[in-house]
C-alpha positions as semicolon CSV with decimal commas, in nm:
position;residue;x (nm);y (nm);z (nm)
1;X;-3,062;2,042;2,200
2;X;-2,857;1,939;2,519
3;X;-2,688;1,620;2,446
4;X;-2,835;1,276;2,542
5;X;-2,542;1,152;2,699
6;X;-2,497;1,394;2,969
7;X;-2,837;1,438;3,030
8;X;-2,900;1,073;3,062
9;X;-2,612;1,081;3,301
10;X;-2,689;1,353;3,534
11;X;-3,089;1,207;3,522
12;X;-2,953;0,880;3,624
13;X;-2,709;1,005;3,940
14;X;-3,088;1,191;4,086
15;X;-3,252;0,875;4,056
16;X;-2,990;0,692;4,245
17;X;-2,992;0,960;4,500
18;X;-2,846;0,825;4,849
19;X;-2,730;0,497;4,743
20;X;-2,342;0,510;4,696
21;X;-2,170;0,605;4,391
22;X;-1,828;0,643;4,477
23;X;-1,581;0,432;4,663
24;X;-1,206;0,541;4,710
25;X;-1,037;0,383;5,045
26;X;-1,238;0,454;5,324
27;X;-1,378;0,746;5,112
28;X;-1,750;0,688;5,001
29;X;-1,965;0,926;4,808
30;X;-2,339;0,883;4,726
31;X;-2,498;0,907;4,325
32;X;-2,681;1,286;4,512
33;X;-2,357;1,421;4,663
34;X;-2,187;1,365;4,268
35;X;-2,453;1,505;4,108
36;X;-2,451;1,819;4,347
37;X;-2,061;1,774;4,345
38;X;-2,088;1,770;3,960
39;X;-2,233;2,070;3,957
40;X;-1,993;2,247;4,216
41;X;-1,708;2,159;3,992
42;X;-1,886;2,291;3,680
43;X;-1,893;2,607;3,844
44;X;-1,521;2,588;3,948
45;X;-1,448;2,511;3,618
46;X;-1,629;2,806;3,479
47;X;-1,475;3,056;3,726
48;X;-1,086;2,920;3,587
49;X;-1,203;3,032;3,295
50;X;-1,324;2,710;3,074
51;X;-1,653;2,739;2,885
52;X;-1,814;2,529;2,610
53;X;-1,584;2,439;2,313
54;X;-1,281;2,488;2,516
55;X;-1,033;2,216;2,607
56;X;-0,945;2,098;2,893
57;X;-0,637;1,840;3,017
58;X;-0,664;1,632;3,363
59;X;-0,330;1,475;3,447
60;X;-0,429;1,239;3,673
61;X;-0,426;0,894;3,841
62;X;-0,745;0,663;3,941
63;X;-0,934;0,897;4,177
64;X;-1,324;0,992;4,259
65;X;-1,145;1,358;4,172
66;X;-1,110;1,257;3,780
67;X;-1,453;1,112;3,735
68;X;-1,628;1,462;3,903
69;X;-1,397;1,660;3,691
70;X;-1,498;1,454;3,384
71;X;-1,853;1,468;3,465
72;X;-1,802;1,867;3,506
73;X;-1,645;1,912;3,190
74;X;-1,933;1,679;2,982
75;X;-2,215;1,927;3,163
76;X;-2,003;2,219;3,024
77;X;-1,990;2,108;2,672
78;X;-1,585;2,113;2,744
79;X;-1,339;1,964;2,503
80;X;-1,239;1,676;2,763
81;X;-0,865;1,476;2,752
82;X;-0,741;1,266;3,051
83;X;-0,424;1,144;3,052
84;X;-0,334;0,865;3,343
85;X;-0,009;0,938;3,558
86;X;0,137;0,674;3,582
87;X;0,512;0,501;3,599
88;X;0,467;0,411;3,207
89;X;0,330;0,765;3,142
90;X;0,445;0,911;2,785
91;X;0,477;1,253;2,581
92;X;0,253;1,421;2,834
93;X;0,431;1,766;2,674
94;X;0,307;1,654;2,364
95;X;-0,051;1,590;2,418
96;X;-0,087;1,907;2,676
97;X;0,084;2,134;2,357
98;X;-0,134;1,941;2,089
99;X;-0,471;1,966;2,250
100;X;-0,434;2,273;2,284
101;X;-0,629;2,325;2,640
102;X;-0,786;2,656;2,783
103;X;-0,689;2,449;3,120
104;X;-0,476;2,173;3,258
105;X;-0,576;2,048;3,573
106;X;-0,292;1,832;3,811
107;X;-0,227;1,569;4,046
108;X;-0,032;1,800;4,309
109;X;0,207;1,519;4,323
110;X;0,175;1,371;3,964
111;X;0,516;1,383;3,740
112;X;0,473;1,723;3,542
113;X;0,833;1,839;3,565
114;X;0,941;1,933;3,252
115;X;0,631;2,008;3,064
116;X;0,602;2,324;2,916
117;X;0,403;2,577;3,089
118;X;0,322;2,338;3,380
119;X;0,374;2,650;3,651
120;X;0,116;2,866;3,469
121;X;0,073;3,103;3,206
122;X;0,439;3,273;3,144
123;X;0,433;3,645;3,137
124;X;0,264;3,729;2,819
125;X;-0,057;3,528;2,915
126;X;0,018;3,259;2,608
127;X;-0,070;2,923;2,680
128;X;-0,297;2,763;2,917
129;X;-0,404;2,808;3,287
130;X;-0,285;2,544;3,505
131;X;-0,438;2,471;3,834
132;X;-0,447;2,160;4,074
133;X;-0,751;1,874;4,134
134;X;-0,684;1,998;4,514
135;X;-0,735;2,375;4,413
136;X;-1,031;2,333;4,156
137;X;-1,207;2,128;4,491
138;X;-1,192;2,431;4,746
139;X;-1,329;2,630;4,463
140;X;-1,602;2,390;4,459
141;X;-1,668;2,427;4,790
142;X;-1,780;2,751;4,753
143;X;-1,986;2,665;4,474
144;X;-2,381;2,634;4,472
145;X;-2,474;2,292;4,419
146;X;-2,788;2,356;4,246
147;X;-2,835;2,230;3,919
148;X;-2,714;2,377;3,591
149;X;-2,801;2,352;3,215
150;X;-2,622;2,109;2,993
151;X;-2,386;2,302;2,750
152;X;-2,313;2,043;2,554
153;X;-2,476;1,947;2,233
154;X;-2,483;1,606;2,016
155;X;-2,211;1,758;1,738
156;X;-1,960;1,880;2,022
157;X;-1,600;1,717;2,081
158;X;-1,675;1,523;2,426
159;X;-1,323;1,479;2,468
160;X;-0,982;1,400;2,254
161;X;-0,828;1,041;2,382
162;X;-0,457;1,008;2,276
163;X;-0,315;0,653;2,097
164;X;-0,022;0,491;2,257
165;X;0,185;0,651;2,070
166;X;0,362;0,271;1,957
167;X;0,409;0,401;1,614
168;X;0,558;0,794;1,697
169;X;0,402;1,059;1,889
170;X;0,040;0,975;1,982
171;X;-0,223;1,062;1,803
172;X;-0,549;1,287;1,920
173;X;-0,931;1,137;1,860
174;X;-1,165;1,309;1,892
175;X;-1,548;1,186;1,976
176;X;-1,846;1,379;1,996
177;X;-2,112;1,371;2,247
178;X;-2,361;1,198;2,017
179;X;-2,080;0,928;1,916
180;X;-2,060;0,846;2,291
181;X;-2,427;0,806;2,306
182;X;-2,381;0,557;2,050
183;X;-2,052;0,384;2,197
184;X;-2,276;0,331;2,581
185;X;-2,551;0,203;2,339
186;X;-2,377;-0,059;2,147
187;X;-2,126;-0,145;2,474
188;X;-2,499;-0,180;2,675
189;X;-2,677;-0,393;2,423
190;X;-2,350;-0,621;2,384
191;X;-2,363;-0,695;2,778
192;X;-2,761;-0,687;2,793
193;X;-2,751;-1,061;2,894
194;X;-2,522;-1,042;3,165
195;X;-2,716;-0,749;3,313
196;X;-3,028;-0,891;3,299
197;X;-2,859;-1,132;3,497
198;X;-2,775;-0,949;3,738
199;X;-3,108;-0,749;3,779
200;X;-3,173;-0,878;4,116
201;X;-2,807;-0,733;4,246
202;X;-2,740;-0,439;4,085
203;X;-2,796;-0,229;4,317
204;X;-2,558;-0,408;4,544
205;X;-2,332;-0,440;4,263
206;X;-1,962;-0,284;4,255
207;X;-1,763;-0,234;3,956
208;X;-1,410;-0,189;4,017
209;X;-1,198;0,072;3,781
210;X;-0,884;-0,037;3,854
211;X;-0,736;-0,030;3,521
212;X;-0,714;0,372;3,444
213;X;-1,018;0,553;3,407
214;X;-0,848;0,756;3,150
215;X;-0,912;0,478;2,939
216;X;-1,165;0,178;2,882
217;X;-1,265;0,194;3,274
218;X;-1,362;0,511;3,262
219;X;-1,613;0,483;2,998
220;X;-1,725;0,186;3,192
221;X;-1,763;0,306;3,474
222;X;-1,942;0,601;3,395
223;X;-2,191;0,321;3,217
224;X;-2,196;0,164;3,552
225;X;-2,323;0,482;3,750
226;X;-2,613;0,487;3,513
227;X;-2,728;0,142;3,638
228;X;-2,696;0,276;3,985
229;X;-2,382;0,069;4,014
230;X;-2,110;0,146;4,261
231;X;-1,745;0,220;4,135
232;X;-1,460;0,150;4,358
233;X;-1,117;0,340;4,217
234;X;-0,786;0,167;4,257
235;X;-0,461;0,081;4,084
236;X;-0,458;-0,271;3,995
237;X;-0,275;-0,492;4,221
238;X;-0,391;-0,881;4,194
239;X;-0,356;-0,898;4,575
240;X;-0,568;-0,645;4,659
241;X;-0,833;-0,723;4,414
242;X;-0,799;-1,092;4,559
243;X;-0,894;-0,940;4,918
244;X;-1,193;-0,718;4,761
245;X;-1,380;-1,020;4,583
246;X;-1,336;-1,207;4,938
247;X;-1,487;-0,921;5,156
248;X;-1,773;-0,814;4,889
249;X;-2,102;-0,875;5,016
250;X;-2,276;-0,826;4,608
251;X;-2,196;-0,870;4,252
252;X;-1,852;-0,758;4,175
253;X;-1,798;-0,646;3,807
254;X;-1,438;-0,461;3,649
255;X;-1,266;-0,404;3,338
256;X;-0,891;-0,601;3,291
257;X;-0,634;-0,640;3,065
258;X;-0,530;-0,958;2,946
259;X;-0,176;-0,945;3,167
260;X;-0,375;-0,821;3,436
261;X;-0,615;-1,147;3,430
262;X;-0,278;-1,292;3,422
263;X;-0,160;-1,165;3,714
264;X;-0,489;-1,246;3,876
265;X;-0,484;-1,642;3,768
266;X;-0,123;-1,682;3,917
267;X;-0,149;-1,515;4,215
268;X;-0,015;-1,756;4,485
269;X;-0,332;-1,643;4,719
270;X;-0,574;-1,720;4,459
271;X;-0,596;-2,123;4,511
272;X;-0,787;-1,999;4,854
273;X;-0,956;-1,704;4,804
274;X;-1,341;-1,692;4,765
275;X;-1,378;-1,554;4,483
276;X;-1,778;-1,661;4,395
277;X;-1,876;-1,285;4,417
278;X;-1,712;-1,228;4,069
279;X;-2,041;-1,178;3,855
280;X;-1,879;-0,992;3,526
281;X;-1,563;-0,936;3,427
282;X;-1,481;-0,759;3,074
283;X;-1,160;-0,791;2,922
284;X;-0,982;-0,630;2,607
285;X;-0,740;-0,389;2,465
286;X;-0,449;-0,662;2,381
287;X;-0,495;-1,049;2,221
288;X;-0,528;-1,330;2,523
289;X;-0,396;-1,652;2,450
290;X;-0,683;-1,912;2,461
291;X;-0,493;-2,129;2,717
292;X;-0,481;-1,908;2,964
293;X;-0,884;-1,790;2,876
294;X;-0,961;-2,148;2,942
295;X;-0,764;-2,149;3,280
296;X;-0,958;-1,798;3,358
297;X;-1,284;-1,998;3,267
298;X;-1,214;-2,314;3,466
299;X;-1,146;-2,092;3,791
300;X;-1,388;-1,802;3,776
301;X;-1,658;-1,957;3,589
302;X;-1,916;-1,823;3,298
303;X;-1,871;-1,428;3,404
304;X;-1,624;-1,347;3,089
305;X;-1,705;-1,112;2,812
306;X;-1,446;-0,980;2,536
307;X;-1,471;-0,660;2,400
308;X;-1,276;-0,565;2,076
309;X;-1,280;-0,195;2,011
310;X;-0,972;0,096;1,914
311;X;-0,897;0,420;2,022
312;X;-1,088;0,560;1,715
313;X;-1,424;0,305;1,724
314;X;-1,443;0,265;2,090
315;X;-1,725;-0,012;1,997
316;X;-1,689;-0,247;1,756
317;X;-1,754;-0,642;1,909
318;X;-1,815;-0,856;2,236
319;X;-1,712;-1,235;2,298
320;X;-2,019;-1,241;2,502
321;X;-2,043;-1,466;2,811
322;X;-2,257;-1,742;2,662
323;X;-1,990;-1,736;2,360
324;X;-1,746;-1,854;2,622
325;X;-1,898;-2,158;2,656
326;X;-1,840;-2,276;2,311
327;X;-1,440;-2,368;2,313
328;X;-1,398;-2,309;1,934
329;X;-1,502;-1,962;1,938
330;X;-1,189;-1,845;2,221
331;X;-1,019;-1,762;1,969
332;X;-1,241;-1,501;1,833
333;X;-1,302;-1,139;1,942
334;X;-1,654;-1,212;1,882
335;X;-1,921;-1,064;1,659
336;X;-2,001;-0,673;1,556
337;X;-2,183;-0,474;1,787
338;X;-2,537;-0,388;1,723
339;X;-2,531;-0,064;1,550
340;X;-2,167;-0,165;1,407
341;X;-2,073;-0,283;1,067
342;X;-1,781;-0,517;1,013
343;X;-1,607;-0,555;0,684
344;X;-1,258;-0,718;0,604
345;X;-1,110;-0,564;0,300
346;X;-0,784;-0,637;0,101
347;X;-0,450;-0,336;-0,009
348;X;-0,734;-0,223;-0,250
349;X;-1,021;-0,197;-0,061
350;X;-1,237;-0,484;-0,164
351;X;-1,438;-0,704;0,059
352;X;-1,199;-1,066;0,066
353;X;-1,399;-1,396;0,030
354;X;-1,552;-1,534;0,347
355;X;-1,210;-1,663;0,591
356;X;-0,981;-1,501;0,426
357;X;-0,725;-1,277;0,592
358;X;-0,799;-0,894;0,527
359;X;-0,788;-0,557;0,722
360;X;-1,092;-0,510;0,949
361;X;-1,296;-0,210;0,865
362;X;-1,564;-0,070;1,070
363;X;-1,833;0,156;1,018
364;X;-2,065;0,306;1,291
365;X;-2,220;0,629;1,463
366;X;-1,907;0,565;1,746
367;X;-1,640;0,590;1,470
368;X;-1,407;0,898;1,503
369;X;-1,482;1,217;1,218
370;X;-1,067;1,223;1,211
371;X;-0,782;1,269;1,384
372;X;-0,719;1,623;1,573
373;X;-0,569;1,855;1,321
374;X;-0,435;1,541;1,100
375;X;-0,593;1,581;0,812
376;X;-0,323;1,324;0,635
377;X;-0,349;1,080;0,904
378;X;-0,711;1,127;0,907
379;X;-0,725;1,057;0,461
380;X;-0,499;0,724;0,513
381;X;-0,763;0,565;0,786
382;X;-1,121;0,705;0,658
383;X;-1,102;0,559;0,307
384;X;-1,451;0,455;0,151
385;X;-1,686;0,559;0,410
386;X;-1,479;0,282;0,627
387;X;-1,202;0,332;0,956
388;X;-0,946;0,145;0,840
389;X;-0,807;-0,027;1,180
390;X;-0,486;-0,166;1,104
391;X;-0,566;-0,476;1,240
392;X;-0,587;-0,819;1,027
393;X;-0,848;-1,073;1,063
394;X;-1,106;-1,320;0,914
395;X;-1,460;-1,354;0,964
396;X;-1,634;-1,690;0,980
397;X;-1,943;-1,770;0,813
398;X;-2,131;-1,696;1,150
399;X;-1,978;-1,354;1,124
400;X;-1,738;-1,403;1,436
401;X;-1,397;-1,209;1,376
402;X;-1,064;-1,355;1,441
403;X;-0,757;-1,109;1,433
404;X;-0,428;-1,258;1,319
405;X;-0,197;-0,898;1,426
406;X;-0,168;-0,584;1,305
407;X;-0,076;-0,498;0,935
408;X;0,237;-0,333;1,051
409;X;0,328;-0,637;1,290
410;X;0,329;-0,937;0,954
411;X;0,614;-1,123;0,969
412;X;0,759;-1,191;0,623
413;X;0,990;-1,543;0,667
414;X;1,114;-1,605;0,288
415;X;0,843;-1,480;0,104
416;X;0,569;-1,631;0,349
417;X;0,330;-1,404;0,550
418;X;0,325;-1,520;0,932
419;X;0,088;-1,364;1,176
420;X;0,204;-1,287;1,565
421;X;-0,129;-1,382;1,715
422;X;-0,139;-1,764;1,579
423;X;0,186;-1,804;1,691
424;X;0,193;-1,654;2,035
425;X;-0,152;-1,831;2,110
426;X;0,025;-2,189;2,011
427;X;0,342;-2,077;2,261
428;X;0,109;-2,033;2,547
429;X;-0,030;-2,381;2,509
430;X;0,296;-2,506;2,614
431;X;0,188;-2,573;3,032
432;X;0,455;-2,370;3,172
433;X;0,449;-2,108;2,953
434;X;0,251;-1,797;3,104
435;X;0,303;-1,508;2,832
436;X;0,376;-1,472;2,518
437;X;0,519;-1,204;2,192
438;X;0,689;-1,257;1,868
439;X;0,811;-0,994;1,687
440;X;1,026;-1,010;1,293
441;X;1,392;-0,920;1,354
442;X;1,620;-0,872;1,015
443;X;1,758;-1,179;0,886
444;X;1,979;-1,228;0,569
445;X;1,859;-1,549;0,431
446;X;1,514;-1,489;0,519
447;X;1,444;-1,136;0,518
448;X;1,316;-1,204;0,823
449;X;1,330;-1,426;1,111
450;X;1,090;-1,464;1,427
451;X;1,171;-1,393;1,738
452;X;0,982;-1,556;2,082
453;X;0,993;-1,383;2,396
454;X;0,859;-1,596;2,636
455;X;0,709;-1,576;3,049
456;X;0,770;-1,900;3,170
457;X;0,702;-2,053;3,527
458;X;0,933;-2,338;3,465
459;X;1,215;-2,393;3,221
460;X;1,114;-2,477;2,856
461;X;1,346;-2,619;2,610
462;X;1,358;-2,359;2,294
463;X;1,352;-2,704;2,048
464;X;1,003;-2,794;2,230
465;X;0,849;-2,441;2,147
466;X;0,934;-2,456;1,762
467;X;0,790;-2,808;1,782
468;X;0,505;-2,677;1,921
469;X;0,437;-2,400;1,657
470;X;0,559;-2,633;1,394
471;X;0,294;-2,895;1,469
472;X;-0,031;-2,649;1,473
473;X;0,099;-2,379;1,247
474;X;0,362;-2,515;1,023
475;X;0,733;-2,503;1,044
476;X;0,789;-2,124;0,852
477;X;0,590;-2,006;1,166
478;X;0,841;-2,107;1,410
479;X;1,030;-1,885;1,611
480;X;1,459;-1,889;1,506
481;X;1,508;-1,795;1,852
482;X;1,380;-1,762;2,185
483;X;1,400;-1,554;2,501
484;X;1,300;-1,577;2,846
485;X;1,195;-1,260;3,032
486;X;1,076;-1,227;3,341
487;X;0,740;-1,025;3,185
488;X;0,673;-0,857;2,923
489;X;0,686;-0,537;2,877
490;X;0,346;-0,334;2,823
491;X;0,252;-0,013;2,684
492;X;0,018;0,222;2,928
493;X;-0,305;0,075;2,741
494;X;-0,212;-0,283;2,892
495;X;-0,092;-0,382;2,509
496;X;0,238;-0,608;2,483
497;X;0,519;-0,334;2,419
498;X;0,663;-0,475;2,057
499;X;0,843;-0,200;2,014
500;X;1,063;-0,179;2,329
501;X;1,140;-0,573;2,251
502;X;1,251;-0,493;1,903
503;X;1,498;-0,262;2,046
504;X;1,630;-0,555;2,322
């Protein structure tokens, strides 16, 4: 049976017929011309050679191009991994070797040199074909636009995302077609009260991917287009998102990271910018600090939702927008999904009492069957019929999580366990203080010590910041030193890069 998810898709783009779908610049495309598009690039994709059960790798920015080509590939039952070019892009050789594609398709001007086989096949034929997004488009043009049969089937590999590679070389996931039914499912329920508020606008609504679509936005947006939604693709830049809220004539909806709502709150144009045709915005994908989610609520207003979710359960809670309102819960991540299970679980596996710390497991029909051809990898995390995040936490008797960092990231000051979240969340209280990371450098009385590094708008005296830790966490939680930098450096999924500040 063809799978749900694409079918529910392509359905969805005919009923939306002329209305737009696609925005790029002065580009537009309407929800008939991608289906018929869709189709077109199926074809394309079929003549270079890529059937159902085969991989293919897009190398590619933000573009109308990747979302077709995506769309393509999920019609054609194709074993789908995009990869953002970017400046922070990482160990593309890797991931085009390790998924082992029939096809890598290119951003003509994207940052290939180097990778192995990235001019073609070499002379024995070994290896995958490479072609361009410009190239696989004229052979769309010559396409039929009629429809096609759905390839794809429930059990099938939809695609293989890659980790961030912050603890070695990143790691494939795979998720099948039936696990991304249940990932739109759960994400769709968790906003159903926002959407119902904006029944009366949707279909002047815009969602705007400008965080890549090889990640979180993409999955997002591809929910959107099902809602008859439009999707406008960009790079982030807070200036230019300033200018599209101020110009939109509906509902404007998009997907940020925390330093991107950041950016977006300290913008110097933002004090007069009209920005009332914000209707939904969904962050995730790194910890906020609650000072700066109360600025974000005092100037945008109740339009925030939270989503928690990793590379391998792409669904797992929502800080929904009425949970906002309540100023104890901004520290959460919010509760489980429906359709999720959360449980937090000690070294040996055990459920820990009610608000204590523990790992957060999670169990669901979006959880990953393993990592690609990690079978290891795959035994450490899937323990117990449970994903094993990584990530500590707490749940409180209302069954709202709290993460404290990840396992990896504890802090261990003579003898005592210290979290990074706590402590970066009572930094950022400080009023000048913008951004925050701690990370445990080697220390010989300690073990360890804690280190701050700190975005400030002002000068801060280091002696205030320990005070201010000191007072709301206790003095072993205060940093033994603290730097000033500019920003902080982030990893290509938006996450605080701990790893390029341990080597500073």
């Amino acid at each position: 049976m063809a799978a749900r998810y694409v079918t529910d898709l392509l359905d969805a783009l005919a009923a939306h017929g002329p209305r737009t779908a696609l925005v790029a610049g002065v580009s537009t495309t309407s929800f008939a011309e991608l289906l018929t598009g869709t189709y077109r690039t199926a074809r394309a994709l079929r003549r270079l050679g890529a059937g159902r059960g085969d991989g293919l790798v897009l190398l590619a920015a933000n573009t109308p191009d990747a979302l077709r080509i995506r769309l393509a590939a999920y019609l054609l039952g194709l074993r789908f991994t995009h990869v953002h070019l970017g400046p922070t892009t990482q160990s593309i050789g890797h991931i085009v070797t390790d998924a082992d594609p029939a096809l890598v398709i290119t951003d003509p001007a994207g940052p290939t040199a180097g990778v192995p086989g990235a001019c073609g096949r070499d002379a024995a034929g070994d290896g995958p074909r490479w072609s361009t997004a410009d190239e696989v488009a004229k052979l769309a043009a010559g396409e039929s636009g009629e429809p096609l049969t759905v390839a794809a089937e429930d059990d099938d590999i939809a695609r293989i995302t890659y980790t961030g590679g912050t603890t070695g070389l990143p790691k494939g996931v795979p998720t099948t077609y039936g696990a991304l039914h249940a990932a739109a499912r759960s994400a769709l329920a968790g906003a159903a009260a926002a959407r119902d508020g904006l029944a009366d606008r949707i279909g002047h609504a815009r969602f705007l991917a400008v965080t890549p679509v090889a990640h979180v936005a993409g999955d997002l947006a591809l929910i959107m287009l099902t809602l008859g939604v439009t999707v406008e693709t960009y790079d982030f830049a807070p200036g230019r998102m300033l200018l599209s809220l101020a110009a939109a004539r509906g509902a404007v909806l998009t997907y940020l990271y925390p330093a991107l709502l950041s950016q977006l709150l300290d913008h110097p144009d933002l004090p007069h910018t009209d920005t009332s045709a914000l209707a939904f915005v969904v962050y995730g994908s790194a910890p906020i600090a609650p000072a700066r989610l109360r600025a974000a609520i005092a100037r945008f207003g109740p339009v925030l939702q939270q989503g928690y979710a990793s590379t391998e359960a792409p669904a797992i809670t929502a800080l929904t927008v009425a949970d906002h309102a309540r100023p104890e819960l901004l520290s959460s991540v919010g509760r489980a999904l429906p359709g999720v299970e959360l449980s937090v679980r000690d070294e040996a596996g055990r459920p820990v009492p009610t608000g204590a710390v523990g790992e957060v497991c999670v169990r669901s029909g979006s959880v990953m069957p393993g990592y690609w051809r990690r079978p290891d990898e795959t035994a450490a995390v899937l323990r117990g019929g449970w994903l094993h995040t990584g990530d500590l936490g707490r749940l409180d008797p209302d069954g709202y999580l709290y993460l404290v960092g990840r396992a990896r990231d504890i802090i261990i000051v003579g003898g005592w366990n210290c979290y990074a979240v706590p402590i970066e969340a009572a930094l950022t209280e400080h009023p000048h203080v913008r951004a925050a990371a701690v990370v445990g450098v080697p220390d010989e009385t300690t073990g360890e010590a804690i280190t701050a590094y700190v975005v400030a708008d002002a000068p801060v005296d280091p002696a205030d910041l320990r005070a201010l830790v000191t007072d709301r966490l206790g003095a072993v939680n205060a940093p033994t030193s603290v730097e000033y930098l500019d920003a902080l450096p982030l990893t290509p999924l938006g996450k605080p890069d701990k790893n390029a500040l341990r080597a500073r």
